[in-house]
C-alpha positions as CSV (number, residue, x, y, z in Angstrom):
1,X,206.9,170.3,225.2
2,X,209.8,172.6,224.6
3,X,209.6,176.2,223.9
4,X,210.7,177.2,220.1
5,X,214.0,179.8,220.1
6,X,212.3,183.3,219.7
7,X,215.5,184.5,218.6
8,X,215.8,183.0,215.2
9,X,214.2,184.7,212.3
10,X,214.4,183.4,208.6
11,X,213.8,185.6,205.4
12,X,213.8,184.3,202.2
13,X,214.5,186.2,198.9
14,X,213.0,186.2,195.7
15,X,211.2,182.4,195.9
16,X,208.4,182.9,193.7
17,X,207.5,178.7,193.5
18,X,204.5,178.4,195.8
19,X,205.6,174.9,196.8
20,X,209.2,176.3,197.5
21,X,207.8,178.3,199.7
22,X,205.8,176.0,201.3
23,X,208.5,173.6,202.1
24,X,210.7,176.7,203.7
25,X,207.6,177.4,205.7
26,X,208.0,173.9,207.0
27,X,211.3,173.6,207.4
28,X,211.4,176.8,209.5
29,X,208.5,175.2,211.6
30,X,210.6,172.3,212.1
31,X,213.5,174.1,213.4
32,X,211.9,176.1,215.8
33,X,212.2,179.3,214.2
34,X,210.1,183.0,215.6
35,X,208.8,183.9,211.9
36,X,209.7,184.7,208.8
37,X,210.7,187.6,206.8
38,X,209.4,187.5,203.0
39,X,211.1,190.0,200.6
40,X,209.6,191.7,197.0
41,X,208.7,188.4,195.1
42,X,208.7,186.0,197.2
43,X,205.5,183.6,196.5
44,X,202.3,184.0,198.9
45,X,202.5,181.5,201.6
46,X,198.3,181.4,201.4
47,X,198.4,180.3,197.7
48,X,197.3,176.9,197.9
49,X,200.3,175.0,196.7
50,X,202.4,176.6,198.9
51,X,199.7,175.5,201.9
52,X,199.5,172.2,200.8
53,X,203.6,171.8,200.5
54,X,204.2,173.4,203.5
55,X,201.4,170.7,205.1
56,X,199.6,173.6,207.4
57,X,203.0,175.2,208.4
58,X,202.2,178.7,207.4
59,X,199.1,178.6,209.7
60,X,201.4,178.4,212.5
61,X,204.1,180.5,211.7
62,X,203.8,184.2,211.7
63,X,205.2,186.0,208.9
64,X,205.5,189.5,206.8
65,X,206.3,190.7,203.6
66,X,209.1,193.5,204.1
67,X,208.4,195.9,201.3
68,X,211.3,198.1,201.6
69,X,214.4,195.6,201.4
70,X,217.0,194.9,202.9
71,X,216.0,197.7,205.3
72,X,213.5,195.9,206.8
73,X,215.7,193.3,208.4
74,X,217.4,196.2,210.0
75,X,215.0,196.3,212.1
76,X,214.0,193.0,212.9
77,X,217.8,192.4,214.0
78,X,217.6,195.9,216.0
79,X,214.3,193.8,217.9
80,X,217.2,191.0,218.5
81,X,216.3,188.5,216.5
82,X,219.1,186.5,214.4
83,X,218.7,185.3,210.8
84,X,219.2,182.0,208.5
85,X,218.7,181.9,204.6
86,X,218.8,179.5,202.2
87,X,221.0,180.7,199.4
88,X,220.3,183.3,196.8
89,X,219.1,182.5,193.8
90,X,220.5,183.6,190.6
């Protein structure tokens, strides 16, 4: 098996849909990604829709909610991680 890239680190903004979030959780563990960085409103990955979209994904991934946005992401890229997002959402 290969080794996931420990360098790429998704956060997601504002996606309050549980299943939305649940399919970004398993997209992200399809692509290989570290983790993933939730902001303010973002949907709980543990609320059930969002478990059953993302089809056990966010029992694999590790993941935060970053309180203090965008500051937070600072830091991650400061630990040398890099970062995808889906687009904002208006």
């Amino acid at each position: 098996p290969t080794t996931p890239p420990t360098d790429l680190n998704p956060h997601w903004v504002r996606y309050s849909g549980g299943m939305v979030t649940g399919s970004l959780f398993r997209s992200a563990l399809a692509f290989g990604v570290a983790g993933v960085v939730l902001s303010p409103g973002c949907a709980d990955p543990l609320y059930r829709k969002a478990i059953r979209a993302s089809m056990g994904a966010v029992f694999k991934l590790p993941y935060t909610f970053a309180p203090h946005w965008p500051e937070a992401l600072s830091q991650v890229k400061a630990g040398g991680y890099g970062f995808f997002a889906p687009p904002p959402q208006n």
